[in-house]
DRENTI-539103 format. One line per 2 residues: number of its first residue (from 1); their letters; for each residue x negated, y, z negated of C-alpha. Coordinates in Angstrom, 1 decimal. Example, Ala and Ser with C-alpha at 12.3 -4.5 7.8 and 13.67 -1.06 7.14 Angstrom:
2
1	AS	-12.3:-4.5:-7.8 | -13.7:-1.1:-7.1
//
This chain:
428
1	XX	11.5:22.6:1.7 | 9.5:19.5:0.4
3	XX	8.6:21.3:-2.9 | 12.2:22.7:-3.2
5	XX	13.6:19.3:-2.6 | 11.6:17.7:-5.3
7	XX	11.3:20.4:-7.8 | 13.2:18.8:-10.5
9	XX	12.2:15.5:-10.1 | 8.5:17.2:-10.3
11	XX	10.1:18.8:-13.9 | 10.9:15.5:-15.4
13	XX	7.7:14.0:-14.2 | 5.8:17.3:-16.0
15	XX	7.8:16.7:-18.9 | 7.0:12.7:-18.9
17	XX	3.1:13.9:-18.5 | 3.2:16.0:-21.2
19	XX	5.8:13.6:-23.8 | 4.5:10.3:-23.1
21	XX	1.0:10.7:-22.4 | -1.5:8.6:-24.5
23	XX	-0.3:8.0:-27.9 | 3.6:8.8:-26.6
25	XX	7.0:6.6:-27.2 | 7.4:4.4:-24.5
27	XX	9.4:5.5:-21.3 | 11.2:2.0:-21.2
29	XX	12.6:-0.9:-22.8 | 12.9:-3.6:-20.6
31	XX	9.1:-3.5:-18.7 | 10.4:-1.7:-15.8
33	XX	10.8:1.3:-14.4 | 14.2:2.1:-16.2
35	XX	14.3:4.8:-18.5 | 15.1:4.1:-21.6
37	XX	18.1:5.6:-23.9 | 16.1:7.2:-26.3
39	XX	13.5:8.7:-23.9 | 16.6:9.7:-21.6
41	XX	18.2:12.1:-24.3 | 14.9:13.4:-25.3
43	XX	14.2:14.6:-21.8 | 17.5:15.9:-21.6
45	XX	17.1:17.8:-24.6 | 13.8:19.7:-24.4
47	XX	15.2:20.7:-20.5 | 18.7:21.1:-21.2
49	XX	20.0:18.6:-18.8 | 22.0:16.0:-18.7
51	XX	21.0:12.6:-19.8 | 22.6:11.0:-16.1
53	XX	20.8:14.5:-14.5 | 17.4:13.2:-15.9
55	XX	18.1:9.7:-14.5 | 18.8:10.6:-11.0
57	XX	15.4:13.1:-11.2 | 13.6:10.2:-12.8
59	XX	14.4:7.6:-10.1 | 13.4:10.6:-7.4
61	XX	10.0:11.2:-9.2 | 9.4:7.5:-9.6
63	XX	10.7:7.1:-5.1 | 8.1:9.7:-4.6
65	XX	5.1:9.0:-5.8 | 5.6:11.5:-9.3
67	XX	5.6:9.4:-11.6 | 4.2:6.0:-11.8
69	XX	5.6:3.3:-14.3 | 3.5:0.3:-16.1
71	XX	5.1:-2.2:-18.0 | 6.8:0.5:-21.2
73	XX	4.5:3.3:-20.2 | 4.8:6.1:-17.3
75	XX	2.0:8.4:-16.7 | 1.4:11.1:-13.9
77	XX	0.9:10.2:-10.0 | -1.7:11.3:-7.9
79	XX	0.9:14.0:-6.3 | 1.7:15.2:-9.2
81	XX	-1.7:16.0:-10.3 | -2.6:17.7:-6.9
83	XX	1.3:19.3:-6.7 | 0.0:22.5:-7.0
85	XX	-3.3:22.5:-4.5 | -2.4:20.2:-1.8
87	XX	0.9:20.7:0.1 | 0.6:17.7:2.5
89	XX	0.7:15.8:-1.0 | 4.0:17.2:-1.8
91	XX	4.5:16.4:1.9 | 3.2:12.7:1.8
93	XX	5.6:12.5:-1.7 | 8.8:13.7:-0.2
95	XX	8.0:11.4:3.3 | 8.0:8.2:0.4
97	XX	11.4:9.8:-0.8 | 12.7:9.5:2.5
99	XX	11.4:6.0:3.1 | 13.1:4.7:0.0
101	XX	16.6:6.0:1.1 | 18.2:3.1:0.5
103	XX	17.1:2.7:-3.4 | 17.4:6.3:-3.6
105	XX	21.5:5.8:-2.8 | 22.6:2.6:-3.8
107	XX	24.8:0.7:-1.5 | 27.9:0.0:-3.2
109	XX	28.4:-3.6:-4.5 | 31.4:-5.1:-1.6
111	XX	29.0:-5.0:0.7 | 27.0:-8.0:2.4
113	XX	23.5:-7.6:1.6 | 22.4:-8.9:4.6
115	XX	24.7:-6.4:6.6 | 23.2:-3.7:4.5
117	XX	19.8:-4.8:5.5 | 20.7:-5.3:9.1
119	XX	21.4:-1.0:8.8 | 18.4:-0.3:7.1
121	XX	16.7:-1.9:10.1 | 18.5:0.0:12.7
123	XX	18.4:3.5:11.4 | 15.0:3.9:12.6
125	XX	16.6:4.1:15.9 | 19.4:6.5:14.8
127	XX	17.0:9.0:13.5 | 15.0:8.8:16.3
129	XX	18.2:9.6:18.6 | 19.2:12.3:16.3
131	XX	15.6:13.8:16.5 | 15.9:13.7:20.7
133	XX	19.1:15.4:20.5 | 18.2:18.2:18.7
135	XX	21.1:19.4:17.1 | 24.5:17.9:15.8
137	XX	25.6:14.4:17.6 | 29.4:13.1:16.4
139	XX	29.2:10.0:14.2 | 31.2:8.3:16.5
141	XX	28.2:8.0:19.1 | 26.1:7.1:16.5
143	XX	28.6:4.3:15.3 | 28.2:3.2:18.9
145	XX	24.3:3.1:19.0 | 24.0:1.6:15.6
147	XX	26.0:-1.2:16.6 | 24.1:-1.6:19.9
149	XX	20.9:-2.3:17.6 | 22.7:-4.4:14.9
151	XX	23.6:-6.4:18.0 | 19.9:-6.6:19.4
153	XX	18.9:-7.7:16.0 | 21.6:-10.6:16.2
155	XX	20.5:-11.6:19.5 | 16.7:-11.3:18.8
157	XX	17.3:-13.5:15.5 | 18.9:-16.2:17.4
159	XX	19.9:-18.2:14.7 | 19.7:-22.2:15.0
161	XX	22.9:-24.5:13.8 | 21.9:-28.5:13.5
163	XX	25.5:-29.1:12.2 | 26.2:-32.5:13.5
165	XX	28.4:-32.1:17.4 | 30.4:-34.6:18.7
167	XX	29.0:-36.9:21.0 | 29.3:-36.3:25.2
169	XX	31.8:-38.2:27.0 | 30.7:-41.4:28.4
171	XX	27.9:-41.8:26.0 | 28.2:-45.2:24.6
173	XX	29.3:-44.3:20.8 | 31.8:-42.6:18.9
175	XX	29.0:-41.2:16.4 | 29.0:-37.1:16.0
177	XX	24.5:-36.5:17.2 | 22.8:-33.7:15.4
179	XX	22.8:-31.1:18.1 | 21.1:-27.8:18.0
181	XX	23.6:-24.9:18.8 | 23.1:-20.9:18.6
183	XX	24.9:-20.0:15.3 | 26.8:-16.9:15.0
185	XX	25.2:-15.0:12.4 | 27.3:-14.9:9.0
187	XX	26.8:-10.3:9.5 | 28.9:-10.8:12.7
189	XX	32.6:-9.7:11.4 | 31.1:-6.8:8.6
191	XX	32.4:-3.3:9.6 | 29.4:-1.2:10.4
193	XX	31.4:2.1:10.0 | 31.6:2.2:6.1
195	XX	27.9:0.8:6.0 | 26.7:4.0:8.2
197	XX	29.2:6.1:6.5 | 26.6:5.0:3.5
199	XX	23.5:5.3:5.7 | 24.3:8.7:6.3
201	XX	25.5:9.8:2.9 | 21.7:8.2:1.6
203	XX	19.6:10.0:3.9 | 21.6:13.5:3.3
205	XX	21.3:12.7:-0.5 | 17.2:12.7:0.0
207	XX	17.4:15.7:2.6 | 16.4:14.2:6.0
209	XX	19.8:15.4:7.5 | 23.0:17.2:6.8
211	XX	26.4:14.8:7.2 | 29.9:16.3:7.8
213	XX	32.5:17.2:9.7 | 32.2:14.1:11.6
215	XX	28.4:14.8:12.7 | 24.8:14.5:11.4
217	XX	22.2:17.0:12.1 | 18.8:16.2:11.1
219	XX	16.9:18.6:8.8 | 13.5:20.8:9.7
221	XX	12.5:17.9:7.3 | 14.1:15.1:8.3
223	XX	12.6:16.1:12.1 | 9.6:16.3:10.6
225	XX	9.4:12.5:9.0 | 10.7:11.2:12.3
227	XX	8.0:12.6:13.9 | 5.3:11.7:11.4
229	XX	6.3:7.6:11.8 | 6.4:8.2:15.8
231	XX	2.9:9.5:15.1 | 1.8:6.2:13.2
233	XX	3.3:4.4:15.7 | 0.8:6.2:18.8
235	XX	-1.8:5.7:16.6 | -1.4:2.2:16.0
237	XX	-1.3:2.0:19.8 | -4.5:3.7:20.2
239	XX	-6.4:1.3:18.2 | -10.0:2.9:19.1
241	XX	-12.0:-0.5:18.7 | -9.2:-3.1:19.6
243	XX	-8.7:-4.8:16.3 | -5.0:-4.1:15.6
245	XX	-3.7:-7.2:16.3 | -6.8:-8.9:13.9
247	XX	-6.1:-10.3:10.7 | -8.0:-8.4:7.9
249	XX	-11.3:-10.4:7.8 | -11.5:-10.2:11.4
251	XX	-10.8:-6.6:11.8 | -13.0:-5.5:9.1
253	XX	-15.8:-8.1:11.0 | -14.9:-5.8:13.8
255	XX	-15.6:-2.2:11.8 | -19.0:-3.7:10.2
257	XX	-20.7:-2.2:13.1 | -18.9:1.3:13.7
259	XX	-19.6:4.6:12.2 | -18.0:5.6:9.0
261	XX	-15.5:7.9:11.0 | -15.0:6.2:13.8
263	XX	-14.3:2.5:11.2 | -12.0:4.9:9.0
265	XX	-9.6:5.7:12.5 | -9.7:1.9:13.1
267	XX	-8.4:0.9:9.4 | -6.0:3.8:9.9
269	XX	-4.4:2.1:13.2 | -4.5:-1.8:11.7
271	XX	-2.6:-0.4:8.7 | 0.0:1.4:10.8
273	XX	0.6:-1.1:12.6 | 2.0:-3.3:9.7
275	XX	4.2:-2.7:6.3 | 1.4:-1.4:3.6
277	XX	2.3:-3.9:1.2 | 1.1:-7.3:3.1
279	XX	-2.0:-4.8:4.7 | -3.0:-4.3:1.0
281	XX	-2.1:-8.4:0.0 | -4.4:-9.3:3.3
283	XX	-7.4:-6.4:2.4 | -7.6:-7.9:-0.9
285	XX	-7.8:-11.6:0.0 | -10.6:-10.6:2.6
287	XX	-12.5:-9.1:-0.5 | -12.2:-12.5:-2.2
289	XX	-14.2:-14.3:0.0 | -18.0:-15.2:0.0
291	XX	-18.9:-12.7:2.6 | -19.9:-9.3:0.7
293	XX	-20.4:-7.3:3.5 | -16.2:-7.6:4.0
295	XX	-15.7:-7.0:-0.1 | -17.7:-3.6:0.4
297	XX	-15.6:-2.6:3.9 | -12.1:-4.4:2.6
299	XX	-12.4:-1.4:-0.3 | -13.1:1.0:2.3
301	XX	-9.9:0.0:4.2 | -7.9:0.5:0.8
303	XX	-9.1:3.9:0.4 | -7.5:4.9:3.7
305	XX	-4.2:3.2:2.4 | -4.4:5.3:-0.8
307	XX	-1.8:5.5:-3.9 | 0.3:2.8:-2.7
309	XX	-2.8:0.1:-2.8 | -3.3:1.1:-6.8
311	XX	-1.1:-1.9:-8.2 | -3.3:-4.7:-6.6
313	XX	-6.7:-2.9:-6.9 | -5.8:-2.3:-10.6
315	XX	-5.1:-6.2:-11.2 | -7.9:-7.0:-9.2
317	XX	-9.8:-5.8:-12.5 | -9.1:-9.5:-13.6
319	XX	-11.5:-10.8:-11.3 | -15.0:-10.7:-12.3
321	XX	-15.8:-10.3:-8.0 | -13.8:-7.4:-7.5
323	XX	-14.0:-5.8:-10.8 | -16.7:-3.1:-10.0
325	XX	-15.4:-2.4:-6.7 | -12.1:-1.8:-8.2
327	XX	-12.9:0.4:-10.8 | -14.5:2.6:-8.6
329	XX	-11.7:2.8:-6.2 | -9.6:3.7:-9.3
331	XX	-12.3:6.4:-10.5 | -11.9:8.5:-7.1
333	XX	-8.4:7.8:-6.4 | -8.1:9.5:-10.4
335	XX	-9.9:12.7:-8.5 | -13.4:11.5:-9.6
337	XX	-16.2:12.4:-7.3 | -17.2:9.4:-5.1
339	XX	-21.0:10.5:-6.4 | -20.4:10.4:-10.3
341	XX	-17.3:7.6:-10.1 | -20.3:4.7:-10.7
343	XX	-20.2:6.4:-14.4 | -17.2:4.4:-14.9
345	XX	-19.1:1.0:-14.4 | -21.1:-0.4:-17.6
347	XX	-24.8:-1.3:-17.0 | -24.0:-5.3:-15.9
349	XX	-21.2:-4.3:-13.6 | -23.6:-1.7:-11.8
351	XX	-26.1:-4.4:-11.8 | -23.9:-7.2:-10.6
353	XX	-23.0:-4.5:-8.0 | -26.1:-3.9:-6.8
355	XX	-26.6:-7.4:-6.2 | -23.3:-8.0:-4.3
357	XX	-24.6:-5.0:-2.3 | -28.0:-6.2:-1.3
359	XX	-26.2:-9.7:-0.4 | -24.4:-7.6:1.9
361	XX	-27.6:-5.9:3.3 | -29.9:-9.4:3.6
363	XX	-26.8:-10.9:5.6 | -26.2:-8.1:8.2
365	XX	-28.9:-5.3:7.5 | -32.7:-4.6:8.5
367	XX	-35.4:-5.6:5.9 | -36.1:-1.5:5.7
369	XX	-32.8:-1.1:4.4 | -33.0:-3.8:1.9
371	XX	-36.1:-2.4:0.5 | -34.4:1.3:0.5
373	XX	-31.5:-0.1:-1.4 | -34.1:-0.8:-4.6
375	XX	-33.8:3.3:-5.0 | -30.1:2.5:-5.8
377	XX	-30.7:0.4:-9.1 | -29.7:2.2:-12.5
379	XX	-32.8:0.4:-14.0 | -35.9:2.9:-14.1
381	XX	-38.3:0.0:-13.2 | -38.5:-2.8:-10.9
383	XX	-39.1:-4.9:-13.8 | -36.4:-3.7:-15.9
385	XX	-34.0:-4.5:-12.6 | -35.8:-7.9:-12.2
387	XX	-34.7:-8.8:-15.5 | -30.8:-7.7:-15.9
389	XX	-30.6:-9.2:-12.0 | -31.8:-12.5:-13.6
391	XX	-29.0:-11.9:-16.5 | -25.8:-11.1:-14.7
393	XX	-25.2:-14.4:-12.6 | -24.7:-13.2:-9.2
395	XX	-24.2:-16.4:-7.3 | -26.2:-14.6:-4.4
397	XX	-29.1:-13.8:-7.0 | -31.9:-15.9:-5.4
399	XX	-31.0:-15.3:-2.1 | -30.9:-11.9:-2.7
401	XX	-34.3:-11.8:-4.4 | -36.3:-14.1:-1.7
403	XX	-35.2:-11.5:1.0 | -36.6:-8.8:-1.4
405	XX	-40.3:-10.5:-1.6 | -39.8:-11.2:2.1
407	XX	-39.1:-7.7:3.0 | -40.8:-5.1:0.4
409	XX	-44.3:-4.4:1.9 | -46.3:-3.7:-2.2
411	XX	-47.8:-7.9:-2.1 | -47.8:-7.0:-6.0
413	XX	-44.4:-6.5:-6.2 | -43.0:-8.9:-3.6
415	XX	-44.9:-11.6:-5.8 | -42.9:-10.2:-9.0
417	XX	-39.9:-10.6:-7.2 | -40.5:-14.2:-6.1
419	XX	-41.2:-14.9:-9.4 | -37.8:-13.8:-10.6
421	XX	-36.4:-15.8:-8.0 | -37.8:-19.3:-8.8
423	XX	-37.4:-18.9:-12.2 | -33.5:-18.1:-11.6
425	XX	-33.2:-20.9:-9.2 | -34.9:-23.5:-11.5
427	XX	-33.3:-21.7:-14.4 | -36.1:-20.8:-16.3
//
């Protein structure tokens, strides 16, 4: 059903791969994701659709995951590429479809925006009651539910009005005295029939139910997605190590000393337990910091969150700290294997790598591992690694290099290496 659904939007996005591929006209003209004219009729000509037809299936592929836009340029998503070998990515794709319901059907323009929003809110419920029931329920019982939870949301707002009052009785002045007083929220009087009318009419147009007749019935689909966020839900519950309620540098603190399998089910439960867009914002401000254990696991975290991290790791390529760390990331989430994606870094980002890595290792490793992790080094030769180490500025370079001499058992080479390290700190 999930390939069915998307089949033409996964047609535009083939044609988009194959059209505007490197060396291609540009898909827009403004720096967003709108198509432009010219690229519009050009689609709709080499697949004999309308221009509007290629519009709606260009919004779909971009809503799922398809298609990915950058500034004039479009270019192939990940579920695109693995379409034809991976069915829970068509899956995951159509699942970001149905999440982006409300961009995928407009609202129209009369409405409040923030009655709109107080729907989009609610209809978690609404699915989740139509998923309990099992079959068709009248939209008059769901009228009645929705506005139960719009009024919850009212109530749990609680909105605070410091309009002047006027002053108690016997108080001594005639002077009105700022007095705080529960506002009633501006949404109150806007009719929530037409906006679930809307809601409805959205989530039928991306295929999580079927509206008419006066009753919704959720699809096999549309079940299916319900189910899948009640899933996330449990496992944000189950956090295994008791991190989920941990900011980022804490959490990953947390995960420094689990196994990779069991750390991967504890990133998986912190991010479900929050919208992926401030997990991602929060991940990448823990890799910023001095601490490179936390860059190294931070990076981890983000390959748990997948596709939807790409934006920020890709302009973390701007920063000289991350820049190795992201372009590996971007190397295996392009289908690279995680063994060959270090092809992707030039010699001085490896190195500077290597030294972020051992920083890592002399702050919450054993000395046997720090001495292990010289196998790592792209250089052939311990002297060859001595010298690019001294070259790429690590701010951790001397630390990094006294815990070497300290820890390598050769006296030879631990002498070499504290060599390098004075002449680094003194600059020689």
């Amino acid at each position: 059903m999930a390939r069915s659904g998307l089949a033409a939007a996964a047609r535009v996005a083939r044609w988009a791969d194959a059209a505007l591929g490197p060396g291609g006209d540009s898909a827009t003209t403004d720096g967003k994701a709108t198509l432009s004219d010219a690229t519009a009729e050009r689609a709709a000509a080499a697949l004999g659709l309308t221009p509007e037809r290629v519009r709606a299936d260009w919004d779909t592929a971009r809503l799922a995951g398809l298609i990915e836009v950058h500034g004039d340029s479009a270019r192939p998503g990940w579920r695109l590429r693995a379409w034809d070998r991976d069915d829970s990515a068509v899956l995951r794709g159509w699942v970001a479809l149905c999440d982006a319901w409300s961009l995928a059907y407009p609202e129209p323009e009369e409405y409040e925006p923030a009655a709109v929003a107080e729907v989009v809110t609610a209809m978690p419920q609404v699915l989740s009651f139509l998923q309990l029931s099992a079959g068709p329920v009248p939209v008059p019982q769901l009228l009645d539910l929705l506005e139960q939870r719009v009024t919850e949301l009212r109530t749990e707002r609680c909105e605070i009005d410091y309009a002047p009052q006027p002053a108690a009785a016997g108080a001594g002045t005639d002077a009105e005295t700022p007095r705080p007083a529960l506002a009633e929220p501006a949404t109150a009087d806007a009719p929530l029939e037409p906006l679930l009318d809307w809601a409805l009419r959205a989530l039928a147009s991306v295929g999580a139910l079927t509206y008419g007749d006066g009753q919704a019935t959720l699809t096999p689909l549309g079940s299916w997605a319900v189910w899948v966020k009640l899933e996330q839900i449990c496992v944000a519950a189950q956090s295994p190590a008791g991190n989920i309620e941990q900011g980022a540098e804490d959490m990953l603190r947390g995960c420094a000393r689990l196994r990779p399998n069991a750390a991967r089910a504890e990133y998986r439960a912190w991010l479900a337990a929050r919208p992926v867009g401030s997990a991602v914002t929060e991940l990448i401000a823990a890799a910023r910091g001095e601490d490179a254990l936390l860059r190294g696991l931070a990076f981890e975290a983000l390959r748990v969150v997948g596709a939807p991290a790409e934006p920020e790791v890709r302009a973390a390529l701007d920063e000289p700290t991350l820049r190795p760390y992201a372009l590996l990331w971007l190397a295996e989430h392009d289908g690279a294997d995680p063994e060959d994606a270090h092809e992707v870094l030039t010699r001085e980002e490896a190195t500077w790598l290597w030294v972020d890595t051992a920083a890592a290792v002399a702050d919450h490793g054993e000395a046997p591992l720090l001495v292990r992790h010289l196998e790592s080094a792209v250089q052939p030769t311990v002297p060859a690694l001595l010298s690019e180490v001294r070259a790429v500025g690590h701010p951790r370079t001397v630390q990094v290099l006294v815990a070497l001499a300290a820890a390598h058992p050769d006296p030879a080479l631990a002498k070499a290496v504290r060599r390098a390290a004075f002449q680094v700190h003194t600059g020689g």
